[in-house]
N, C-alpha and C positions, 0 to 999 in steps of 0.2 A: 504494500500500500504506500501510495508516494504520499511523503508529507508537505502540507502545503506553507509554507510563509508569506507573511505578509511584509512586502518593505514599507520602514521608515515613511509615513507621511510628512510634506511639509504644508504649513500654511498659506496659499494663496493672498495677494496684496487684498484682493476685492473679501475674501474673508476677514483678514485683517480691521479692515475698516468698519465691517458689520461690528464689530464686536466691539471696536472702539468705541462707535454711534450706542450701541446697549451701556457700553459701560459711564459713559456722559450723560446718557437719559435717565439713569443710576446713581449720579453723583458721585460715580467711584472712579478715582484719578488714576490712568490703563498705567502710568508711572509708579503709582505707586504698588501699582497689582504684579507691575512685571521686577518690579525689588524683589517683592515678597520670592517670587518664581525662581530670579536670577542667585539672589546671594540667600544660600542656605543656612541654616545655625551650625556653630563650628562644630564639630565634634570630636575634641580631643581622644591620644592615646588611654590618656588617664580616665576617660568618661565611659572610653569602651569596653579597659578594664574592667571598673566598678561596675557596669549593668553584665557583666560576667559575672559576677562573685554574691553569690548570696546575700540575702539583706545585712545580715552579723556579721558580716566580716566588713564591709563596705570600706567601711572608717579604717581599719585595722591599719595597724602602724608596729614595725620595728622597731624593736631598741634594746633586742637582747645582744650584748657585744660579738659572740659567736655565729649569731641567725646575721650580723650587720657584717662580720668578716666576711661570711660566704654569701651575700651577695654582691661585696666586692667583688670578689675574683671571680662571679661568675659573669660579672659586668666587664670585669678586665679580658673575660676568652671569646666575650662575645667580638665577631666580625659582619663587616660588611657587606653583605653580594656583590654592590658593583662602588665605582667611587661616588662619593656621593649620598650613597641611603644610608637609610639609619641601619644601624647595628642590629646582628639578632644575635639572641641567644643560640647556638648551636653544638659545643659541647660545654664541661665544667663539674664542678665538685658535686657532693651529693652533702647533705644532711640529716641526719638522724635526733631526732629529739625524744627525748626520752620522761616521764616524771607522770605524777599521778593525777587522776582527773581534774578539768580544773585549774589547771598549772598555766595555761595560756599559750598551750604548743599551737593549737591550731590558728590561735588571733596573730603568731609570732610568724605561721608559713606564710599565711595571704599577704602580712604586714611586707613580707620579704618579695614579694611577686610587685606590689606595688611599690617599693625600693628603686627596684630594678625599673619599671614604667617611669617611677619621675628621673631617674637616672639619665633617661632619655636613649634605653635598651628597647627594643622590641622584642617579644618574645608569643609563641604561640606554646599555651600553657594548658594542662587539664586538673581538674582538682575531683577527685572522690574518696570513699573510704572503703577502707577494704572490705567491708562485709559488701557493701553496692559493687566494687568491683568485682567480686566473686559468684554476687546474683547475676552480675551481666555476660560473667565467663562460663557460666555452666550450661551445657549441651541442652538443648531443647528444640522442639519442632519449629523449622521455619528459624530458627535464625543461625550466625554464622558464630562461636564463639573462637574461631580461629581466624576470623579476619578482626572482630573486635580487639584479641590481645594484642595481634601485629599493630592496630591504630594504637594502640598505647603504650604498648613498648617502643612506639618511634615518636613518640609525641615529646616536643624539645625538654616542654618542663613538665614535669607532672609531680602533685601533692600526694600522697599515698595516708589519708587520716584514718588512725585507730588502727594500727597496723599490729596484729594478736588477741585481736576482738572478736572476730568470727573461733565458731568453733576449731578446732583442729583437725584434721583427716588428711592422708596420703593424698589423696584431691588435691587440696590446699597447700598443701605443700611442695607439689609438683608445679602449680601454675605457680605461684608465689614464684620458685627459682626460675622456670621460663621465662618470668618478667622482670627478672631484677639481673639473670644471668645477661640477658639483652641489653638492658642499659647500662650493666656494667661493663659489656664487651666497645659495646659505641660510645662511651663515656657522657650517657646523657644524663643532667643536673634531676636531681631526682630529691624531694621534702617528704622526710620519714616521718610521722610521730605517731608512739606509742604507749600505751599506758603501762605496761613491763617494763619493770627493772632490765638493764642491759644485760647483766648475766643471766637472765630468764630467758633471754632471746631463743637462745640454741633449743632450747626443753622445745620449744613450739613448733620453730622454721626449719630446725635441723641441722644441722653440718653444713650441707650445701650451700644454703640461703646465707648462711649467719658468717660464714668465710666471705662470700662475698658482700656484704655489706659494712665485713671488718675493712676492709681494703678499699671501698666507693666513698667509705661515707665517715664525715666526722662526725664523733657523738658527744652531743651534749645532753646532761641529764637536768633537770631542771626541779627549783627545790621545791621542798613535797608541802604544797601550800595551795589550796582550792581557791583560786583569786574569784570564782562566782561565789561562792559563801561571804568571802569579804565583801564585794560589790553587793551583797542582798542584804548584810549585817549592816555597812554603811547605811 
């Protein structure tokens, strides 16, 4: 079946002037009609961010010294495509956060994503938590859970939240290293946090997993202090 398109219309002069005649019998200035048309509202990096990012996190701001190191340097590996554009994110360090509910890891990742944005880095980022990303990797009618892990294992940045929160199983532990094995081989910037203790890691992810996140990712453990209970006591 041949498909049909339609080209580009343009406006005729004698249409033109119809419309200017409606919009004067209208008291509406065709000047001030064709502003509105011509010049759009800006729409910063920064804006396009934020309508990505969850309501709660919107605002979110950095200022853990560790979370503020490594989005230096991941602002330092970011390069250009051609001369001229802005910089992307496309390889760099990894982060591991670690500390108990509460603690502020996950206001600390987004805070770091928007770091890098006012930086004047560009970056094409995903953010979910591990139990969503395990609903969305597991085998089911009609979808593709092997073309989903490739889109996320190549995604420049990606937040991994609540990471030892889902139950445990061989399952889980097998995608878990296919997707951490990936970005640790192409060195993509990757924001861990989790509510385990660091030496709990292994008990869960195993061997495999916990080698490689020794080696991608710096860990910072964060003090054991439920910053929502203080913000509701306040």
């Amino acid at each position: 079946m041949r498909t049909r398109t339609r080209e580009p219309q343009t406006l005729g002069e004698g249409t033109l002037d119809r419309m200017t005649r409606i919009l004067a019998a209208r008291n509406v200035d065709p000047a001030a009609v064709a502003a509105l048309v011509d010049e759009p509202e800006p729409f910063s990096p920064l804006d396009a961010l934020s309508a990505g990012m969850p309501p709660r996190y919107q605002g979110a701001v950095a200022d853990h010294p560790q979370v503020l190191a490594w989005a230096r340097e991941v602002a330092e590996a970011a390069v250009a495509p051609s001369r001229g554009a802005r910089r992307q994110v496309t390889t760099g360090p990894s982060l591991l956060m670690a500390g108990v509910v509460g603690a502020g890891k996950t206001h600390q990742a987004y805070g770091a994503v928007r770091r890098l944005v006012q930086g004047g880095v560009g970056v094409r980022w995903r953010a979910t938590t591990a139990a969503d990303l395990y609903a969305d990797l597991r085998p089911r009618p009609g979808g593709d859970s092997e073309r989903e892990l490739a889109a996320v294992s190549r995604c420049p940045l990606l937040i991994i939240d609540d990471l030892g929160a889902a139950k445990a199983s061989e399952w889980v532990e097998e995608v878990t290293y296919r997707l951490i094995n990936r970005r640790y081989n192409h060195m993509l910037p990757t924001l861990i946090t989790t509510n385990l203790a660091i030496k709990d890691l292994r008990a869960y992810l195993g061997d495999r997993v916990t080698s490689r996140l020794a080696q991608m990712t710096t860990r910072v453990e964060f003090e054991p202090v439920d910053r929502r209970r203080q913000r509701t006591a306040a």
